[in-house]
C-alpha positions in Angstrom: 0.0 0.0 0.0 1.2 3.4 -0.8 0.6 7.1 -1.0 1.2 8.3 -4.7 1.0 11.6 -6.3 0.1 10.9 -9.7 -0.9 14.0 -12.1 0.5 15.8 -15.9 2.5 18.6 -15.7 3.8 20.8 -18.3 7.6 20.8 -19.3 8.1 24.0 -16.8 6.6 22.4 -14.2 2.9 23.9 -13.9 -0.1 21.7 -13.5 -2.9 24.2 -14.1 -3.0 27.7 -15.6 -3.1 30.6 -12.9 -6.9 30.3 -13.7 -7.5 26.7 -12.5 -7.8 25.6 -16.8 -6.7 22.2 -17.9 -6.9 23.2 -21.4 -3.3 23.0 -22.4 -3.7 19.2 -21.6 -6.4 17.5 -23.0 -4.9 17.9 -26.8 -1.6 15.9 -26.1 -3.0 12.3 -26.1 -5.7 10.1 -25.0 -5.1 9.1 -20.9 -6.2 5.3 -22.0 -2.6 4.8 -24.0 -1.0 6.3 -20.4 -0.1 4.6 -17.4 -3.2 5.8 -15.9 -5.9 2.6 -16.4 -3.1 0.3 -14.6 -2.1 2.8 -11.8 -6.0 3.3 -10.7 -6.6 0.3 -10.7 -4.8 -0.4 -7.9 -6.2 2.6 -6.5 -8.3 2.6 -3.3 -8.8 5.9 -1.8 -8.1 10.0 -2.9 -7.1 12.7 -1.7 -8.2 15.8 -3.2 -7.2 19.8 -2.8 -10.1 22.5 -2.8 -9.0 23.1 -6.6 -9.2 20.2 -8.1 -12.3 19.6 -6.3 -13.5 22.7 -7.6 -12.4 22.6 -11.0 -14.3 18.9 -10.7 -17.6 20.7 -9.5 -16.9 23.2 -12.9 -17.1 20.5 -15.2 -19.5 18.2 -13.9 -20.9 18.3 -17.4 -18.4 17.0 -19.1 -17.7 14.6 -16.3 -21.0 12.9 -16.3 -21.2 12.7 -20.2 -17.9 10.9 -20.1 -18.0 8.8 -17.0 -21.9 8.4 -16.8 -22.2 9.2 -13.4 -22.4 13.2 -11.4 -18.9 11.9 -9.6 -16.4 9.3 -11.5 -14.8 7.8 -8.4 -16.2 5.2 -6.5 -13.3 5.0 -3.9 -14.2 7.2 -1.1 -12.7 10.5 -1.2 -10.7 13.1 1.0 -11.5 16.5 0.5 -8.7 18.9 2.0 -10.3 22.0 2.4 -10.3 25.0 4.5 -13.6 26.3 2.9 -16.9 24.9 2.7 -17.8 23.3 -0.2 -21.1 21.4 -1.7 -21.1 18.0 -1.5 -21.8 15.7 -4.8 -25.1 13.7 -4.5 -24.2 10.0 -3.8 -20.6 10.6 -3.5 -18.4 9.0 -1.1 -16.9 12.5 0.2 -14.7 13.6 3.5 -14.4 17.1 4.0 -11.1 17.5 6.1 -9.0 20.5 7.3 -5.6 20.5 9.0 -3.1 18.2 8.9 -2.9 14.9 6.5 -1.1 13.1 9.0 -4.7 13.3 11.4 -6.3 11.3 8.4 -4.1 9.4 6.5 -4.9 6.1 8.9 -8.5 6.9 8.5 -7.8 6.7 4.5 -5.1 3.6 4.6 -7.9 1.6 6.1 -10.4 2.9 3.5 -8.3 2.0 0.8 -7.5 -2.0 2.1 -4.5 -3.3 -0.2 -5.0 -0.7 -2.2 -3.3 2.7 -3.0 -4.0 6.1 -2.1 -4.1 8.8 -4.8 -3.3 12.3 -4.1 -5.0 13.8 -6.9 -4.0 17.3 -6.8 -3.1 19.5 -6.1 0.9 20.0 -5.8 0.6 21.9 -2.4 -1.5 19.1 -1.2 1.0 16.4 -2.8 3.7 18.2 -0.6 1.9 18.5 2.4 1.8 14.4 2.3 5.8 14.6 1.6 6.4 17.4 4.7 4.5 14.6 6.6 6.4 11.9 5.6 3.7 10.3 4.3 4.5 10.0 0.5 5.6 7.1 -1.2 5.5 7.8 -5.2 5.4 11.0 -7.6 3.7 9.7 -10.8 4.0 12.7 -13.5 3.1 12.6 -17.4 5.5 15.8 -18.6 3.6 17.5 -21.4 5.3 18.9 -24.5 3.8 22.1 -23.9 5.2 25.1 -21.4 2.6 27.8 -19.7 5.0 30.1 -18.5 3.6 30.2 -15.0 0.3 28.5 -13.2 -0.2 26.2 -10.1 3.1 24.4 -9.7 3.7 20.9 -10.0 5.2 20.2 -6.2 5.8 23.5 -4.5 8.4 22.2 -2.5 12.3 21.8 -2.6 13.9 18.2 -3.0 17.7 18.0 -2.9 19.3 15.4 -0.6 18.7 12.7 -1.1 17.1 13.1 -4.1 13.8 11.0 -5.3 14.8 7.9 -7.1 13.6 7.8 -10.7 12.1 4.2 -10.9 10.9 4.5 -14.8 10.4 6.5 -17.9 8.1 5.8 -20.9 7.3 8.0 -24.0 3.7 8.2 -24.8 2.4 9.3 -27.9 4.5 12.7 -29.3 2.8 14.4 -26.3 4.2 12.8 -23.1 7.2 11.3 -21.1 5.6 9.8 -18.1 8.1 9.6 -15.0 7.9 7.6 -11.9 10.0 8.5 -8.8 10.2 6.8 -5.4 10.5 9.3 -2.5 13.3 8.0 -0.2 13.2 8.6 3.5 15.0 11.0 5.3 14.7 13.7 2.2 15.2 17.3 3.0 
């Protein structure tokens, strides 16, 4: 069982536009020829930032004509949020604040053998790291650059370094990297 931050970033390092948009990433490739189908299947529970739960809430649309349902996780969810926000009808939802550490058992023993998924964003992704709570960084690097935006992990990573476990080219669009987060990193 592990803790994974799995997202796309774009070759400078940005996950989103300043705005919250996703636009710049939906034209590089189709997610079904990524790593993606295998990693969530072994997926068991999320955690999700206020943005990305928000940008989720923006595009329920589009999210329903392409998953069939009002939310397209089953796997109950973590919402980290220092706001209140609207629940999704018949969603498995858990509006948290604070620390990760206070809930991470709570969502270990949601997920069973499975993984948990910090979904986005990268402030939340390093909050899990500052905790030493995270395991994996999953990232599909985008052959695009935005200049500036939400960053990809907000934090600084220098000794030891994380331990780059694999790289794969997918498509023209995308190199996907996998990195292990050692222990003891500062």
């Amino acid at each position: 069982m592990k803790t994974q931050y799995y997202t796309a970033a774009s070759l400078d390092g940005f996950i989103a536009t300043e705005d919250d948009s996703l636009e710049w990433l939906f034209p590089l490739g189709d997610v079904n020829d990524t790593g993606y189908p295998a990693f969530f299947a072994e997926v068991g529970a999320l955690a999700m930032g206020s943005a990305t739960y928000e940008w989720m809430l923006r595009h329920a649309v589009v999210v329903k004509e392409q998953m069939g349902a009002d939310w397209p996780y089953t796997q109950p969810t973590w919402i980290f949020s220092s706001r209140s926000l609207p629940p999704v009808p018949g969603a498995n939802l858990t509006f948290v604040s604070g620390d990760v550490r206070r809930v991470h058992d709570q969502m270990r023993r949601a997920a069973g053998a499975k993984n948990i998924w910090v979904v986005g964003g990268g402030d939340l992704a390093g909050q899990f790291f500052d905790a030493g709570l995270l395991d994996d960084i999953i990232v599909q690097v985008g052959s695009v650059t935005l200049g500036k935006g939400k960053p990809l992990f907000p934090r600084r990573l220098t000794s030891p370094p994380l331990r780059l476990v694999s790289v794969r080219q997918v498509g023209s669009g995308f190199a996907e990297l996998r990195y292990e987060v050692p222990r003891g990193i500062t």
